[in-house]
C-alpha beads as a LAMMPS data file, in Angstrom:
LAMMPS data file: protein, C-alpha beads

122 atoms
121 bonds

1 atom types
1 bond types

-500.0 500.0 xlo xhi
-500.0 500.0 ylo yhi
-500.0 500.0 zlo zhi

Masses

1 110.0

Atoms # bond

1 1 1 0.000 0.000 0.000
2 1 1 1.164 3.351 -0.453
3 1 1 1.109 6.439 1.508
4 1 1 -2.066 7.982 0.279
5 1 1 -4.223 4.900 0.873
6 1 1 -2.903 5.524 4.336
7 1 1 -4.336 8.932 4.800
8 1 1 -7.509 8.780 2.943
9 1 1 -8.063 5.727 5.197
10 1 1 -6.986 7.596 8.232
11 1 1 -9.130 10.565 6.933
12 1 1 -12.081 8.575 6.661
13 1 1 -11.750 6.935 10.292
14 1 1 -11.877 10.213 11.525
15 1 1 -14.931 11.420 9.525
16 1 1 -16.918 8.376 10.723
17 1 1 -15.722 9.143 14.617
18 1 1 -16.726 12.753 14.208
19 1 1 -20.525 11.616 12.657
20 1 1 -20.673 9.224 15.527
21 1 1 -20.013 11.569 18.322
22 1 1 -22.151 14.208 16.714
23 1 1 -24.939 11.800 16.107
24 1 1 -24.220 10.776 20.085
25 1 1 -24.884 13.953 20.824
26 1 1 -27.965 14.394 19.017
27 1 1 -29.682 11.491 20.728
28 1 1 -28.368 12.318 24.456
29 1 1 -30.039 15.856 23.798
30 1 1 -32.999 13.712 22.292
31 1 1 -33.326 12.249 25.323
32 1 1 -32.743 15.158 28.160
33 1 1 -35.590 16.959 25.993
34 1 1 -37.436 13.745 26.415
35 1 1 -37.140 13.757 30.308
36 1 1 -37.916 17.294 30.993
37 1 1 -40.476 17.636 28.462
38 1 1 -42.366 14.184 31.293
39 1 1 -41.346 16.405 34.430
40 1 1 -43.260 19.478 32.685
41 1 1 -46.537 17.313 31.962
42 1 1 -46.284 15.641 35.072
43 1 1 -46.206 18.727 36.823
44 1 1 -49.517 19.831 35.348
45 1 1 -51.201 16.475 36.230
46 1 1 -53.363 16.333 39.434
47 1 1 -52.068 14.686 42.867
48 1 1 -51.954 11.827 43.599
49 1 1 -55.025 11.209 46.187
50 1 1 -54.413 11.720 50.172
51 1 1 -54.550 9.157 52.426
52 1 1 -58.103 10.130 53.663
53 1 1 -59.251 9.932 50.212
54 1 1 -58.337 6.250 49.576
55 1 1 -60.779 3.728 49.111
56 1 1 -61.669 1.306 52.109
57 1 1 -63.370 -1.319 53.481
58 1 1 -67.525 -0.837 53.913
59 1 1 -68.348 -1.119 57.845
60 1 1 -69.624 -4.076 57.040
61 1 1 -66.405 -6.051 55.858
62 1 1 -64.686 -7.269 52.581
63 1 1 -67.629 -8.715 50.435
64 1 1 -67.313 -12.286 49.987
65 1 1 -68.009 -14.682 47.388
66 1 1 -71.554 -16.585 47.899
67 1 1 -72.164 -20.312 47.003
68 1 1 -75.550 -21.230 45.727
69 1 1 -77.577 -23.658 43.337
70 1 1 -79.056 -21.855 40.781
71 1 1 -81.892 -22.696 38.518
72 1 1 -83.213 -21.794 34.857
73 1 1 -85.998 -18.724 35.502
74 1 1 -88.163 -19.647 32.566
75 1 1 -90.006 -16.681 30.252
76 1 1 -93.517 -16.243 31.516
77 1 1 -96.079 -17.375 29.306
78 1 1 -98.916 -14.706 28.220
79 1 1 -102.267 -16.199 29.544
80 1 1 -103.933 -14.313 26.721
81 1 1 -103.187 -14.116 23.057
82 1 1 -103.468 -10.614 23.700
83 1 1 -101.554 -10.103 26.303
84 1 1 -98.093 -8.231 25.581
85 1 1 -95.107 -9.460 27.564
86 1 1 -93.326 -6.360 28.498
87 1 1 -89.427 -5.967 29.598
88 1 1 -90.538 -5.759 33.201
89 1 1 -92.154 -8.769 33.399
90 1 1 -88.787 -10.504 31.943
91 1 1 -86.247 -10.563 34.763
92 1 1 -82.551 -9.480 33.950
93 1 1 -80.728 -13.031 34.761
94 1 1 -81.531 -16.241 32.729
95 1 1 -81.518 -17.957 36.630
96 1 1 -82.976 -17.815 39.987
97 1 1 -82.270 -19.216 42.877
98 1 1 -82.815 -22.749 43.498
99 1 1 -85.607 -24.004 45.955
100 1 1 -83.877 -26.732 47.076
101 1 1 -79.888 -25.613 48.259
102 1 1 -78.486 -28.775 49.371
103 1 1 -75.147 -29.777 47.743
104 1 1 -74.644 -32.975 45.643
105 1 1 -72.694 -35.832 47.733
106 1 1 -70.423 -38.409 46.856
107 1 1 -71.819 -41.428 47.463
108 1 1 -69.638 -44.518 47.926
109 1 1 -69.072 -47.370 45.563
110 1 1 -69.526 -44.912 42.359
111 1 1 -66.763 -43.321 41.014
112 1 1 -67.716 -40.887 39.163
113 1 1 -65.310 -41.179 36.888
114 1 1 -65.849 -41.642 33.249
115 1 1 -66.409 -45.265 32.643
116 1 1 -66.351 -45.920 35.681
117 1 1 -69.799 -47.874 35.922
118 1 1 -71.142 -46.076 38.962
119 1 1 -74.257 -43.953 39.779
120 1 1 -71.984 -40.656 40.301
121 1 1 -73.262 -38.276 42.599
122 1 1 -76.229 -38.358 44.123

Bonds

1 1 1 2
2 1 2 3
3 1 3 4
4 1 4 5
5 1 5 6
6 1 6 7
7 1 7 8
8 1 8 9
9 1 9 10
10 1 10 11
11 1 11 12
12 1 12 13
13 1 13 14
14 1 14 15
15 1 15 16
16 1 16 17
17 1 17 18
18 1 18 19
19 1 19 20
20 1 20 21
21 1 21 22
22 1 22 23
23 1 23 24
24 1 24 25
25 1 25 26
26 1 26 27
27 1 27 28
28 1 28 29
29 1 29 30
30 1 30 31
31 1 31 32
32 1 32 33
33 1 33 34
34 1 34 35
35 1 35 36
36 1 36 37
37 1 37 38
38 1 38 39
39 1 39 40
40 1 40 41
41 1 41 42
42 1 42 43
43 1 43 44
44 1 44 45
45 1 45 46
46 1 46 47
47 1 47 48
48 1 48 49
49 1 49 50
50 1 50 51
51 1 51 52
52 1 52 53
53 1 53 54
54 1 54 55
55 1 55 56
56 1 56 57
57 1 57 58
58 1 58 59
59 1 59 60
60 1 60 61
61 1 61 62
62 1 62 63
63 1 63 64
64 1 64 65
65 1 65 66
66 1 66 67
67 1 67 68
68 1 68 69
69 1 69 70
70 1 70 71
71 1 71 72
72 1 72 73
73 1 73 74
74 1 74 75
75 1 75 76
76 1 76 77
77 1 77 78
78 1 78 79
79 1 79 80
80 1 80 81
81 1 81 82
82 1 82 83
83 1 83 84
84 1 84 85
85 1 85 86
86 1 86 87
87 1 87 88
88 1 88 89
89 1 89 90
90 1 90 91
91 1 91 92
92 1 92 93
93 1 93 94
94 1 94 95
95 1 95 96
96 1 96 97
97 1 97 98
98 1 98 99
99 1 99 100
100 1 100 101
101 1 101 102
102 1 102 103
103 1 103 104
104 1 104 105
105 1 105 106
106 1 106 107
107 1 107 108
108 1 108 109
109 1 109 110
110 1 110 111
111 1 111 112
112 1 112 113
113 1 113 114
114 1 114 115
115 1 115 116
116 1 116 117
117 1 117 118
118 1 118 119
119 1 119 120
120 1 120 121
121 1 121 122
C-alpha cells in the first residue's frame, strides 16, 4: 500500500468518529428533551389522592363470594293471546335461585369417573 491509501483511510476513520459523536450527541439531547419535556406534563397532572381519600373497606367487611344452586328462571307465558309481555315482566338473569340448596354428595361405591360404571353423585 502506499502512503495515500494511508491517509484517505486515516481521513475517513476520523470522519466516521466525528458523525458518531455528533450523532451521540444528538440522541443524548434527544433524550434530556425527552425527560424534561415528562417532568413538565407531570407537573400539570393532578395529585396523587391523600390518604383520607383512599378507598376502604364498607363497615360491614370485605364482600365475599356466595355459594348457591341456581336454577333456569323460565319466560312467563302470556295467559292471553293478547296479552303483551313487556321488559318488566322478563327478569334481567336467565336464573334464579334454586328451591332446594343442598349440595350434591359423593356417594360410595360410584366413582364418578368416566367409565367408571357407577351412579356418580347423588
Amino acid at each position: 500500500m502506499n502512503t495515500a491509501s494511508y491517509e484517505l483511510i486515516a481521513a475517513n476513520s476520523t470522519v466516521n468518529a466525528v458523525l458518531a459523536f455528533v450523532g451521540g450527541l444528538f440522541i443524548a439531547g434527544a433524550l434530556v428533551w425527552a425527560v424534561i419535556l415528562g417532568i413538565r406534563v407531570r407537573s400539570k397532572e393532578s395529585p396523587p389522592p391523600r390518604p383520607d381519600e383512599q378507598p376502604h373497606l364498607p363497615s360491614t367487611g370485605a364482600v365475599h363470594e356466595i355459594r348457591e344452586k341456581r336454577e333456569p328462571d323460565e319466560v312467563p307465558i302470556a295467559a292471553d293471546e293478547s296479552e303483551r309481555l313487556m321488559p318488566y315482566n322478563i327478569h334481567a338473569l336467565g336464573t334464579k335461585h334454586a328451591a332446594d340448596q343442598r349440595r350434591r354428595r359423593w356417594v360410595p361405591g360410584s366413582s364418578g369417573s368416566f367409565g367408571g360404571g357407577g351412579q356418580g353423585l347423588s
